[in-house]
mmCIF file of the N, C-alpha and C atoms, coordinates in Angstrom:
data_MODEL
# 
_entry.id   MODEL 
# 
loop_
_atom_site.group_PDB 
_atom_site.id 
_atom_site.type_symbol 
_atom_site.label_atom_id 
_atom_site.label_alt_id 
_atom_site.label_comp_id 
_atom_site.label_asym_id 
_atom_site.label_entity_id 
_atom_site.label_seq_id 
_atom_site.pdbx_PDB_ins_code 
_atom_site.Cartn_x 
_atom_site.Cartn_y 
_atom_site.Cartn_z 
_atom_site.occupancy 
_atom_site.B_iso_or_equiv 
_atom_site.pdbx_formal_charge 
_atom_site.auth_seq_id 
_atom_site.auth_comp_id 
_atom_site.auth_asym_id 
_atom_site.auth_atom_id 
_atom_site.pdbx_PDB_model_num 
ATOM 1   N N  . UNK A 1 1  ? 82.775  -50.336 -13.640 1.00 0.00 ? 1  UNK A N  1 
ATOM 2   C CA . UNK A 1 1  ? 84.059  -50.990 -13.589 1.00 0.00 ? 1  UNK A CA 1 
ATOM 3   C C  . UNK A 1 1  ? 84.859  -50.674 -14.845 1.00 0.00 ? 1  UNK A C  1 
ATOM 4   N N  . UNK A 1 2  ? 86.034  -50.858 -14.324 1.00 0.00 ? 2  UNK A N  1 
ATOM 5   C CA . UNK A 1 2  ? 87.392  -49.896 -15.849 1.00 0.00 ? 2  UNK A CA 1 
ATOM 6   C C  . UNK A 1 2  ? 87.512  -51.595 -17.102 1.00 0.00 ? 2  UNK A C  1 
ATOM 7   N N  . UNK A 1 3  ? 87.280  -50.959 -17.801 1.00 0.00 ? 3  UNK A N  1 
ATOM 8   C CA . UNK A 1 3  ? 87.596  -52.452 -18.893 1.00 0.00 ? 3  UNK A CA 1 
ATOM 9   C C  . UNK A 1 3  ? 89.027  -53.287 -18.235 1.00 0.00 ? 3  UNK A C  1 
ATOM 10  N N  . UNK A 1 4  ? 88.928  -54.819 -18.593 1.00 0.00 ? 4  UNK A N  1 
ATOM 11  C CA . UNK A 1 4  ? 89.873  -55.336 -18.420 1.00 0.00 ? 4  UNK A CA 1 
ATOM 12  C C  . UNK A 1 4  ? 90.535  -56.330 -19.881 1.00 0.00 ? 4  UNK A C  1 
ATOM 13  N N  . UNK A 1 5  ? 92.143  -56.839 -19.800 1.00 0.00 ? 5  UNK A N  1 
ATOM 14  C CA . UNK A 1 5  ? 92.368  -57.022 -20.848 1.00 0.00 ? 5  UNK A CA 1 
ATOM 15  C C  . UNK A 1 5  ? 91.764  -58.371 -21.545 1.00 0.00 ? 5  UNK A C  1 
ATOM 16  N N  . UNK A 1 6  ? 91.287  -58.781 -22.215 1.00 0.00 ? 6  UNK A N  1 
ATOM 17  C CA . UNK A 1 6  ? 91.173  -60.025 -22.658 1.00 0.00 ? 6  UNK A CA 1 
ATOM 18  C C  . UNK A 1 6  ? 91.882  -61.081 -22.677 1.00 0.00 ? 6  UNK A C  1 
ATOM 19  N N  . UNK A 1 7  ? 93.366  -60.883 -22.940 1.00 0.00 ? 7  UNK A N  1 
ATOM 20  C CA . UNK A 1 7  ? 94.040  -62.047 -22.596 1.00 0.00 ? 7  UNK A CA 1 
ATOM 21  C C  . UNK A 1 7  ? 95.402  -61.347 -21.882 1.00 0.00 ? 7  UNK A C  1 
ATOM 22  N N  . UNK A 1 8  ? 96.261  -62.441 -21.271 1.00 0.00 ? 8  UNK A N  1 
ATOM 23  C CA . UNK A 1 8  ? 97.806  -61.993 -20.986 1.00 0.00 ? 8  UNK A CA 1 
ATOM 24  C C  . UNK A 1 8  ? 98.508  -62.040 -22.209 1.00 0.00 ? 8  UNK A C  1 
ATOM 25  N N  . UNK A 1 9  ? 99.463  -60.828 -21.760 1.00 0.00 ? 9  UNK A N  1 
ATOM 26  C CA . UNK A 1 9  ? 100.218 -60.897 -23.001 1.00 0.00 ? 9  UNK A CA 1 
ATOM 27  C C  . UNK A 1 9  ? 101.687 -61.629 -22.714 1.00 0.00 ? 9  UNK A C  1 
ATOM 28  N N  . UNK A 1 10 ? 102.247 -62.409 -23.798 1.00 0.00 ? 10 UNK A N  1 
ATOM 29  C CA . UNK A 1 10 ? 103.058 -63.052 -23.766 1.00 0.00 ? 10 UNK A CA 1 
ATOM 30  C C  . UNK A 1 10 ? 104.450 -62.270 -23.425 1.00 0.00 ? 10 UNK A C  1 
ATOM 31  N N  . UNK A 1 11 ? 105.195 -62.907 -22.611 1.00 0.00 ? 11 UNK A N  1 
ATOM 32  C CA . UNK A 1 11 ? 106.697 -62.336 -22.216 1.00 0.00 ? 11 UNK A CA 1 
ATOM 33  C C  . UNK A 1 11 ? 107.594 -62.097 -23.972 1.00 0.00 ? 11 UNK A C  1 
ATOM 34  N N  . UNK A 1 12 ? 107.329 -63.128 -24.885 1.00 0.00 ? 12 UNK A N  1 
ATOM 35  C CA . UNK A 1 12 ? 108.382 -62.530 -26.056 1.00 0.00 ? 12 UNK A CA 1 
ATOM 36  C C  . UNK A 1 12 ? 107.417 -61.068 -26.742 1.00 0.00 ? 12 UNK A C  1 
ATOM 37  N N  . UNK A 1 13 ? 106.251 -60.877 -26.554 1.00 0.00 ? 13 UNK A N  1 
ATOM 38  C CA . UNK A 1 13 ? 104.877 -59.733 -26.731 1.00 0.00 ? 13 UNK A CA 1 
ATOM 39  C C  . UNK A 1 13 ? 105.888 -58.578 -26.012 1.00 0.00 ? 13 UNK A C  1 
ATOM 40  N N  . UNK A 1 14 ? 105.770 -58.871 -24.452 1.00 0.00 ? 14 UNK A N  1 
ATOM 41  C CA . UNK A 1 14 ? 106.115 -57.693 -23.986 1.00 0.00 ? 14 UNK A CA 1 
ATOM 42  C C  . UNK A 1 14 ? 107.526 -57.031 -23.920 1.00 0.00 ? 14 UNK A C  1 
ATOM 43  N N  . UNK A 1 15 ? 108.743 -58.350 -24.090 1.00 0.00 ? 15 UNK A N  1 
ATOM 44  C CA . UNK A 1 15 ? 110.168 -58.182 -24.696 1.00 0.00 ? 15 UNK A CA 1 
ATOM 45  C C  . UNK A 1 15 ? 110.583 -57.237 -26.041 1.00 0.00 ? 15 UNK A C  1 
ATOM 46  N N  . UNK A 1 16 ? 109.905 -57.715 -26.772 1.00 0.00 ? 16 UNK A N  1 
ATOM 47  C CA . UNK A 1 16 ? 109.930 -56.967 -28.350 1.00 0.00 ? 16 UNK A CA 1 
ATOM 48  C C  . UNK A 1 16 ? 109.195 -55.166 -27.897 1.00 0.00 ? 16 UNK A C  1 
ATOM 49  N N  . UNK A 1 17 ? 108.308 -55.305 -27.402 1.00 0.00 ? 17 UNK A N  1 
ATOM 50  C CA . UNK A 1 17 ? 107.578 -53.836 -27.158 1.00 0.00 ? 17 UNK A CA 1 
ATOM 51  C C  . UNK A 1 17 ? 108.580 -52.910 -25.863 1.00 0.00 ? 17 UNK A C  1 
ATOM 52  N N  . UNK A 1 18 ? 109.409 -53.681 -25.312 1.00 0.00 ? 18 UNK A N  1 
ATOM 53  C CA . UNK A 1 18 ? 110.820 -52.715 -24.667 1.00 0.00 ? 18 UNK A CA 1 
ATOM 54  C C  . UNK A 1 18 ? 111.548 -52.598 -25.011 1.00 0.00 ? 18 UNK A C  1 
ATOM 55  N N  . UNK A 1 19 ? 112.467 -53.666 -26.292 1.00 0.00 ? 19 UNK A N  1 
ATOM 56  C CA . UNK A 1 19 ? 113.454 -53.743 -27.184 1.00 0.00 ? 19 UNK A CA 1 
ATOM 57  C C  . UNK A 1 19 ? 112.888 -52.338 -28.141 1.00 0.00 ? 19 UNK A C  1 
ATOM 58  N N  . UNK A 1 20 ? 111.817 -52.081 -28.488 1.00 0.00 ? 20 UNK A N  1 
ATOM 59  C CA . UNK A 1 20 ? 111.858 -51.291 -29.507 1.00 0.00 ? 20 UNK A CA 1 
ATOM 60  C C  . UNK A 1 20 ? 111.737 -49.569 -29.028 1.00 0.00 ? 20 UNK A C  1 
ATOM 61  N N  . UNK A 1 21 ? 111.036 -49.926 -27.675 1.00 0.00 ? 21 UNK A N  1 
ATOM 62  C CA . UNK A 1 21 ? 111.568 -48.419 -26.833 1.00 0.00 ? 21 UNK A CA 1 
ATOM 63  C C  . UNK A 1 21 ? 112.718 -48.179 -26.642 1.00 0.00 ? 21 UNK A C  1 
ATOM 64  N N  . UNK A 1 22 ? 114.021 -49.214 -26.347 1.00 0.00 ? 22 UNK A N  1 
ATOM 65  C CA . UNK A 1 22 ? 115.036 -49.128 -26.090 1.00 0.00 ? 22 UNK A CA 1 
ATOM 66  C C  . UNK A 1 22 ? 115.724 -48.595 -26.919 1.00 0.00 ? 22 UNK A C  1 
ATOM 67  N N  . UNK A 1 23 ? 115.571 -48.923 -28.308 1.00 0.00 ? 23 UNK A N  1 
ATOM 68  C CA . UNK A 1 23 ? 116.339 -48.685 -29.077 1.00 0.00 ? 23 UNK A CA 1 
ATOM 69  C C  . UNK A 1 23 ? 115.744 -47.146 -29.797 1.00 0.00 ? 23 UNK A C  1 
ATOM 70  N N  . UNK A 1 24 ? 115.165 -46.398 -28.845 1.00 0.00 ? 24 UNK A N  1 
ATOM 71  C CA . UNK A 1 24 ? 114.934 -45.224 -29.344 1.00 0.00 ? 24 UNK A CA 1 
ATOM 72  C C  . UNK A 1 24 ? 115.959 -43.916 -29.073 1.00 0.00 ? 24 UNK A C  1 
ATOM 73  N N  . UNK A 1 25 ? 116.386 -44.794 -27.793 1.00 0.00 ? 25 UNK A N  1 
ATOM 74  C CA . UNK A 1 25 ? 117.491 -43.669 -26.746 1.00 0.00 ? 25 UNK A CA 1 
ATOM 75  C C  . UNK A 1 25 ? 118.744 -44.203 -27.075 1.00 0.00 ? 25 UNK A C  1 
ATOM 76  N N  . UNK A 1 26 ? 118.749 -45.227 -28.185 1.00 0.00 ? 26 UNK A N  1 
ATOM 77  C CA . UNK A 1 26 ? 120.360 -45.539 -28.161 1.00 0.00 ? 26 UNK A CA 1 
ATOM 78  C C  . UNK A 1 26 ? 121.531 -44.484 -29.133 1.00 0.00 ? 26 UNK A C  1 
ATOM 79  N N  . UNK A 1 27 ? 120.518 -43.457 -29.899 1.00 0.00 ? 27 UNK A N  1 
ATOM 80  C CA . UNK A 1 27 ? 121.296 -42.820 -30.490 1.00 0.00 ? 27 UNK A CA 1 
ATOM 81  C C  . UNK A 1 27 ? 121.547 -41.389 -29.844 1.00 0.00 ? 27 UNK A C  1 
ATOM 82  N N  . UNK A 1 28 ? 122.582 -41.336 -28.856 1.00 0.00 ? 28 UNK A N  1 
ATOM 83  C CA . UNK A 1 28 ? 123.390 -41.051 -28.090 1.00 0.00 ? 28 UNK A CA 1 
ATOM 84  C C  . UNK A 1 28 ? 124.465 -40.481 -28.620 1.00 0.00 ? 28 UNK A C  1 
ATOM 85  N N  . UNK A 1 29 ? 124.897 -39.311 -28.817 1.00 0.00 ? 29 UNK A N  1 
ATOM 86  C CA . UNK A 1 29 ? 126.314 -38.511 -29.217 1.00 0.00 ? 29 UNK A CA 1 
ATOM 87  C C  . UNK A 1 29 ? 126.880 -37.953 -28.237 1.00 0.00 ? 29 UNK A C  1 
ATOM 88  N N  . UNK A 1 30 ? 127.869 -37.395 -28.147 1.00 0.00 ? 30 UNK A N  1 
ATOM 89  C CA . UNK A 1 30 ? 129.305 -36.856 -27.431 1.00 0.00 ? 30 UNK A CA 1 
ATOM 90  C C  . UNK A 1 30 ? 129.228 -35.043 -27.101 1.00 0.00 ? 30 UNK A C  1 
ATOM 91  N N  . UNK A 1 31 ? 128.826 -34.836 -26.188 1.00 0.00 ? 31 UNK A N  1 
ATOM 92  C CA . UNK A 1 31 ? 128.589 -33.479 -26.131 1.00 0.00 ? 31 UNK A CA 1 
ATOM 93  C C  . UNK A 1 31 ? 130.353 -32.418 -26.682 1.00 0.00 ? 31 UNK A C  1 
ATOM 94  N N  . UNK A 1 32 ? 130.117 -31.618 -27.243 1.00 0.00 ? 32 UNK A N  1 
ATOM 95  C CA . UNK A 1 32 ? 131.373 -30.993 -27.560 1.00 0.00 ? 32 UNK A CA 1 
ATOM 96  C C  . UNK A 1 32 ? 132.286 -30.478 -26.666 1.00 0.00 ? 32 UNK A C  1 
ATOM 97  N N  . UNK A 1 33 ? 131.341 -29.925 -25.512 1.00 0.00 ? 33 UNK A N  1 
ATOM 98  C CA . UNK A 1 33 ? 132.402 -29.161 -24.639 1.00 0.00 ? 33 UNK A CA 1 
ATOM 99  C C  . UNK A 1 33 ? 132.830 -30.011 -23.743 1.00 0.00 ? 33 UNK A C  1 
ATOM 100 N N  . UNK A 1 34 ? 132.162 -30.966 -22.727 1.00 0.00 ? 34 UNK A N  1 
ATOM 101 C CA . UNK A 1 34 ? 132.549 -31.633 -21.528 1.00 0.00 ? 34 UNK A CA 1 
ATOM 102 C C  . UNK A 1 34 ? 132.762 -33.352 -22.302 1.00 0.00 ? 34 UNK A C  1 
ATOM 103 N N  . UNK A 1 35 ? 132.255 -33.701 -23.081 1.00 0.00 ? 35 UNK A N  1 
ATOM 104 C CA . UNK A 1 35 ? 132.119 -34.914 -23.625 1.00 0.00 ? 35 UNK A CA 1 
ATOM 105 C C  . UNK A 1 35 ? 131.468 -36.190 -23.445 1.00 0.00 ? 35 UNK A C  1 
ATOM 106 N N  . UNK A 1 36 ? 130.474 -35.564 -22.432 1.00 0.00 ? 36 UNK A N  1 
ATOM 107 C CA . UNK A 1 36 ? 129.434 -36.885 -21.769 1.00 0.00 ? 36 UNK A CA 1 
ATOM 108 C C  . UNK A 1 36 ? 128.438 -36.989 -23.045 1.00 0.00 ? 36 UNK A C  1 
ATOM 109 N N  . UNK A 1 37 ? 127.993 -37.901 -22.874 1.00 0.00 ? 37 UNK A N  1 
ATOM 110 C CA . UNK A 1 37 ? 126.949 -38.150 -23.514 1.00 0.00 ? 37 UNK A CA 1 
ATOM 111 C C  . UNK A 1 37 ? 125.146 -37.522 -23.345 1.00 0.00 ? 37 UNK A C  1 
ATOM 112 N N  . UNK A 1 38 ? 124.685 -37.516 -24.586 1.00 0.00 ? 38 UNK A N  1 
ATOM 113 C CA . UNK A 1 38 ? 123.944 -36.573 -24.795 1.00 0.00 ? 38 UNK A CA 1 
ATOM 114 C C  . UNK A 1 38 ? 122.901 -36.741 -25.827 1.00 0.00 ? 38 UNK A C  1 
ATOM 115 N N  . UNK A 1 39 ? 121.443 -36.550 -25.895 1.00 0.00 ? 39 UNK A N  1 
ATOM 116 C CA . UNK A 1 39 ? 120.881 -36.838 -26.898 1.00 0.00 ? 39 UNK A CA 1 
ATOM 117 C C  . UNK A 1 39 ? 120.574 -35.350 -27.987 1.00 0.00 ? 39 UNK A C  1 
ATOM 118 N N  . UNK A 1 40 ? 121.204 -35.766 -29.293 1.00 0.00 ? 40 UNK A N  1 
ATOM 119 C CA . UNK A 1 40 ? 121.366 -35.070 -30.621 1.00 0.00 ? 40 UNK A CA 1 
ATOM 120 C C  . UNK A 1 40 ? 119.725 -33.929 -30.359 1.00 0.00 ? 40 UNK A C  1 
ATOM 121 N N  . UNK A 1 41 ? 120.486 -32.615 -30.454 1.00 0.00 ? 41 UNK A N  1 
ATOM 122 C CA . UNK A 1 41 ? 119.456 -31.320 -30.604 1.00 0.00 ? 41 UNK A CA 1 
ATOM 123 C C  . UNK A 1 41 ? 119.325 -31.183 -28.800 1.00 0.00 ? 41 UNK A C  1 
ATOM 124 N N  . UNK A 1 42 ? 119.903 -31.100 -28.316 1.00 0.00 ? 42 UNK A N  1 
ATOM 125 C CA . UNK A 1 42 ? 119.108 -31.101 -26.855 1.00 0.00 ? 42 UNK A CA 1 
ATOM 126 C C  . UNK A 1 42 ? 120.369 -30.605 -26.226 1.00 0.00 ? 42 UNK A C  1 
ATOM 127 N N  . UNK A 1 43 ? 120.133 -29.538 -24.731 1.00 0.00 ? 43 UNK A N  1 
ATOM 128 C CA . UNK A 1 43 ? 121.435 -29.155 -24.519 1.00 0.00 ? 43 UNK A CA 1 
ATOM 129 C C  . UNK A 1 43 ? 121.867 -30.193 -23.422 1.00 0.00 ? 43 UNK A C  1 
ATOM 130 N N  . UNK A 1 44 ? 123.228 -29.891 -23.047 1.00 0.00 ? 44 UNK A N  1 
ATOM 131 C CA . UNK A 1 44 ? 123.801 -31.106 -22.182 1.00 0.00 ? 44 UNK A CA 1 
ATOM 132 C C  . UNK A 1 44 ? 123.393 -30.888 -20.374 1.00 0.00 ? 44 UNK A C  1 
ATOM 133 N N  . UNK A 1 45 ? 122.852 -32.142 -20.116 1.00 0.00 ? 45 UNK A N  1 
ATOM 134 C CA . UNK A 1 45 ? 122.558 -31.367 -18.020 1.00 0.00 ? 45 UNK A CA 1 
ATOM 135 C C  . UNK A 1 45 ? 123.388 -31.012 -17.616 1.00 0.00 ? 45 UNK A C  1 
ATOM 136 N N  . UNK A 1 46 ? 124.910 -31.617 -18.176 1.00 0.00 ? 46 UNK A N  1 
ATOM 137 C CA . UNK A 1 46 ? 126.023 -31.313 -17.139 1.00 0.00 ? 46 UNK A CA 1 
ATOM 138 C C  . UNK A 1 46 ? 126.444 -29.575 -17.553 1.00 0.00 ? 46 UNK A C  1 
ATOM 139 N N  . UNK A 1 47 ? 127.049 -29.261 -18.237 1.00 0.00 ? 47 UNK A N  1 
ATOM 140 C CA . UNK A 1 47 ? 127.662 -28.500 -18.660 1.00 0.00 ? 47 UNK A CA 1 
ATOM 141 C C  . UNK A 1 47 ? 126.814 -27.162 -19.433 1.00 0.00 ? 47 UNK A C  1 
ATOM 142 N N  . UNK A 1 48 ? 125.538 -27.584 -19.588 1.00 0.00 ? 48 UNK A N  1 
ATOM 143 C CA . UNK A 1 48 ? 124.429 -26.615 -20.026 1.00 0.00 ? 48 UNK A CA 1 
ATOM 144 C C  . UNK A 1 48 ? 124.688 -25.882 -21.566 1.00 0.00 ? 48 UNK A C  1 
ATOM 145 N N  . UNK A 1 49 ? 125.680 -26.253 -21.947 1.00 0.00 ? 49 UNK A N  1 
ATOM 146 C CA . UNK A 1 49 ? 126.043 -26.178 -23.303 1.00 0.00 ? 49 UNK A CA 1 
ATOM 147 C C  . UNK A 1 49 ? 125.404 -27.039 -24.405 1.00 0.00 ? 49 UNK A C  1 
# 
């Protein structure tokens, strides 16, 4: 049998541990050519630039 967890984890536990994923994708810039948004070093889906 696969291990199981020892206890539940608390809703403000599992709030804080998505708040801090969230705030990984929030830094978000302005692509140059079309102007959608875009994450910094990476090329754009729309416009492939």
């Amino acid at each position: 049998m696969a291990p199981l967890p020892k206890s539940k984890r608390s809703t403000a536990r599992k709030g804080r541990s998505l708040v801090s994923k969230m705030r990984t994708f929030s830094k978000l810039v302005k692509c140059v050519n079309c102007g959608k948004t875009k994450l910094p070093h990476k090329t754009c889906k729309y416009c492939k630039k």
